[in-house]
N, C-alpha and C positions, 0 to 999 in steps of 0.2 A: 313907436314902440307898441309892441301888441297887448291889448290887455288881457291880463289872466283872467281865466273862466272861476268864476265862481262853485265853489260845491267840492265835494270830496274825490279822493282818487278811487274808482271802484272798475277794477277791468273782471269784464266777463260778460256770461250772460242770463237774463231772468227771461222764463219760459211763461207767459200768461196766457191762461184760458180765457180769451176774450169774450165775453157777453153783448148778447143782441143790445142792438142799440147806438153802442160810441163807439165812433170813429179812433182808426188807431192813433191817431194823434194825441185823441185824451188818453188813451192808455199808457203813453211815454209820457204823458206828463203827470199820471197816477205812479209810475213806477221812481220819477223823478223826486217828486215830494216825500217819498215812503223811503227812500234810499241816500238820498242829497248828493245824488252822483252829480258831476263837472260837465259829465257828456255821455249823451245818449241817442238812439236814431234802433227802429225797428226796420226788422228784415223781409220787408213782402205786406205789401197794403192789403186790411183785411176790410172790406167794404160793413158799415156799423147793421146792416142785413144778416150779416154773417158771424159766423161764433168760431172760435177755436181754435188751432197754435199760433200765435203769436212772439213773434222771438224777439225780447226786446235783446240788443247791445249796449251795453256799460264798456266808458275807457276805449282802451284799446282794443277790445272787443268790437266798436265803429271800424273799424279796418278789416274786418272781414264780410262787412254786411253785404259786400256784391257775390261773395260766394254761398252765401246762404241763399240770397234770394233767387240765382241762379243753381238753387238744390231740385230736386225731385220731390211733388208735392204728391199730398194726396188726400182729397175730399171726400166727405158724403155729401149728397143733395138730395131735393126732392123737384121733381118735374109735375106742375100741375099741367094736366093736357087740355086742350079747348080754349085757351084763354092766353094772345101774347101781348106781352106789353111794351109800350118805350124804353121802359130800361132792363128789361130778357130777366127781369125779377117782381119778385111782390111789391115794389116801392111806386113802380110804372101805373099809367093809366093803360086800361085792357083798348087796344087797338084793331083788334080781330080777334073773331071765334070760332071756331068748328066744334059740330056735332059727334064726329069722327075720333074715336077712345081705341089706341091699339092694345092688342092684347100681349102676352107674352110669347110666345111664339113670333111676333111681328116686330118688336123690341128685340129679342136676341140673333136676328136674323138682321138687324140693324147695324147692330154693333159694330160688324166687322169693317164697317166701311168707314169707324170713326178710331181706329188703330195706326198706331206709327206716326209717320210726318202726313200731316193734313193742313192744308189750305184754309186759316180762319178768319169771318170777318168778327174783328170786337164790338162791342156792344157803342153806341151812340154814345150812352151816359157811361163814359170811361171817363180813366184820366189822364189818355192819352194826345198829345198835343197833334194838332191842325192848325199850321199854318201859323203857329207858335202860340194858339191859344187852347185851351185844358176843352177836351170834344163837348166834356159835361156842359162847359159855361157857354159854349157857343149853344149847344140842344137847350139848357135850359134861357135861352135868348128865341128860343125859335128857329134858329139856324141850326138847320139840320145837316151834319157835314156830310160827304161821304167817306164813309172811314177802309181803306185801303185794308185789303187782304194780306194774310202773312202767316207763314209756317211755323206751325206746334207742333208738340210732339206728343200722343197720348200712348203712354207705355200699358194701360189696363184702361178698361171701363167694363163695369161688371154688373147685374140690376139685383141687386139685394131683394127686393119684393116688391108688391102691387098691393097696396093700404086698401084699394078702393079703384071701383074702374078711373076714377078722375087722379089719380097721380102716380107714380112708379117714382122707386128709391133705388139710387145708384153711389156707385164706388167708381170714383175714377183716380187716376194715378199719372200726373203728368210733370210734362217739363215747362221751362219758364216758358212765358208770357201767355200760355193759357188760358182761356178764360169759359170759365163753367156755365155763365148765362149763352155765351156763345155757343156751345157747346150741346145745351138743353134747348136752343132756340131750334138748331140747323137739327137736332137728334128729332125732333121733333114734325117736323117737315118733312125729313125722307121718309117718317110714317104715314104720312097726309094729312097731318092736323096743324095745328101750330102748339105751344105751351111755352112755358117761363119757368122760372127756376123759383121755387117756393119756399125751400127752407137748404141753406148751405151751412155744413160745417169743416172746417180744414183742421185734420187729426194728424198728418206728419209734414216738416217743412225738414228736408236730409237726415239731419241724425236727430231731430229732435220733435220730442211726440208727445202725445198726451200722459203718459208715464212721469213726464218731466216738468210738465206745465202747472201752475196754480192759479187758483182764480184770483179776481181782483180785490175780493173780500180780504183775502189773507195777505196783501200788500201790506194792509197797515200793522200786523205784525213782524216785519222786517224793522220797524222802529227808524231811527233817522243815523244811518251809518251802513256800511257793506252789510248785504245779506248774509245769512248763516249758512255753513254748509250743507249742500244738497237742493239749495235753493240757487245760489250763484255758483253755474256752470264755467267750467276753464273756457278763457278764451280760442281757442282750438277746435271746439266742439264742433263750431261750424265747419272746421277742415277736415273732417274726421274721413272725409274719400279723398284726401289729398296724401300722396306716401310722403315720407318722412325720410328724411336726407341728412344724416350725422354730420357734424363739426369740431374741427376741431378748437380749441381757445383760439391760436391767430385767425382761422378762418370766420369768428362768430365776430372775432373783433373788427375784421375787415367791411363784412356787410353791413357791422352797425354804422360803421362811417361812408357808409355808400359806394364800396371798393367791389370788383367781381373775387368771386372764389374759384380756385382750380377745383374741379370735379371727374371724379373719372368720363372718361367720353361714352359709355353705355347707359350714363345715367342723362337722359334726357327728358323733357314736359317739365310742369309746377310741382315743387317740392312744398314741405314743411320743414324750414331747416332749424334743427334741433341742439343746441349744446348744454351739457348738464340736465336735459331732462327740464328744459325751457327751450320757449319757442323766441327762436332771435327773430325769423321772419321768414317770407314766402316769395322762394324764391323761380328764376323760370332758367333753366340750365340745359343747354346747346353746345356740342362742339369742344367740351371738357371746361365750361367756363358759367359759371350760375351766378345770375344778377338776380336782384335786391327786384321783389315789384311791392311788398310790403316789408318797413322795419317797425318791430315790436320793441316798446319799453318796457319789460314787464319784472325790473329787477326790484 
């Protein structure tokens, strides 16, 4: 028999302005303790380097977190020039240095070559697995893997300004698995210098932004129970580019016990399928016939 989870029912989601420093892990277990939610899981690992939206999910709100994280992201950074490191950030030890500081002119002539679908290698100190083990633990063992090339998508990258000839601030706006050290490593290189990524903040993860987020300081006014309105976002938020596909009573009844629904046959792709203005689930509808890929409890 499985055992029930401990902790309260709370579906939705809290939007945290993550601070330098902790890893998003502590921050799901900062939102855990302040909420006594049963179950929780964040959407898109924020490296503790780096600051800002952080989307935790509560409840059934965990059932959408693959469509969050595969949202449209979009960062500030800062690139310091002359100086790259082992890990394409501040935390790295400096590996190499150039003299060589492009100017702006040479930067915006850069750009274009890093738009659309590009080719990226990820950073060493990832957390993506080799060979079934996490790249970081093997680099920080000394075994330096080599980490296999793969296609992102950057929809904008834009250079905000030049603090000082040693860094340039950018706006980039991408899709999943992107990676911004990556990105400042290679942006770097086609000017002829090397650099790292120096200060990173993530301001939108799809529909949710800094407008929505709160720091971790005002966690502990959420007290020990569901958050207050405005604070605990509908579970949906994260489907918010996903269209919405009416039901009717037999049909919402159907999906909930894992049955296909008739669907007109124009309506084709991932729905959000809808009865009473509740979301029953998310479904993928083909051929006049839409199955179940998520079912929602959320009565």
């Amino acid at each position: 028999m499985a055992r029930r989870r401990k902790g309260l029912t709370v579906n939705g989601w809290i939007i945290v302005d993550k601070p330098l420093g902790l890893t998003s892990t502590q921050v799901v277990g900062k939102v855990r303790r302040a909420t006594q939610a049963a179950k929780l899981g964040h959407g898109g690992t924020l490296d503790p380097l780096a600051t800002g939206i952080l989307p935790i999910a509560l409840g059934e709100a965990t059932k959408t977190i693959a469509w969050c994280q595969n949202a449209t992201k979009t960062y500030r950074f800062q690139v310091a020039w002359g100086a790259a490191t082992t890990t394409d950030d501040a935390e790295g030890e400096i590996i190499t240095r150039s003299q060589e500081r492009p100017g702006r002119t040479a930067i915006e002539g850069a750009i274009g070559g890093f738009l659309g679908e590009i080719d990226q290698v990820p950073p060493i100190f990832s957390a993506l697995k080799v060979g079934g083990e996490r790249a970081y633990d093997l680099a920080r063992k000394g075994q330096f893997p080599e980490m296999a090339s793969r296609r992102v998508r950057i929809d904008a990258l834009t250079l905000l300004g030049m603090p000082d000839a040693d860094h340039g601030d950018f706006e980039v706006v991408c899709g999943k698995g992107t990676y911004v050290r990556s990105l400042a490593r290679d942006l770097a290189r086609a000017l002829g210098t090397c650099g790292h990524v120096s200060a990173l903040r993530r301001t939108r993860v799809g529909a949710f932004d800094e407008a929505s987020a709160i720091s971790v300081e005002k966690l502990q006014d959420l007290g020990h129970g569901p958050a207050p309105s405005g604070i605990l976002l509908p579970v949906e938020t994260a489907l918010d580019d996903i269209p919405a596909l009416a039901l009717t009573e037999a049909s919402a009844a159907r999906l909930r016990q894992g049955q296909p629904v008739d669907v007109p046959e124009d309506r084709s792709g991932t729905f959000r399928a809808r009865y009473a203005d509740r979301l029953v689930a998310i479904v993928q509808a083909d051929l006049g016939q839409a199955r179940s890929l998520r079912v929602f409890n959320l009565d």
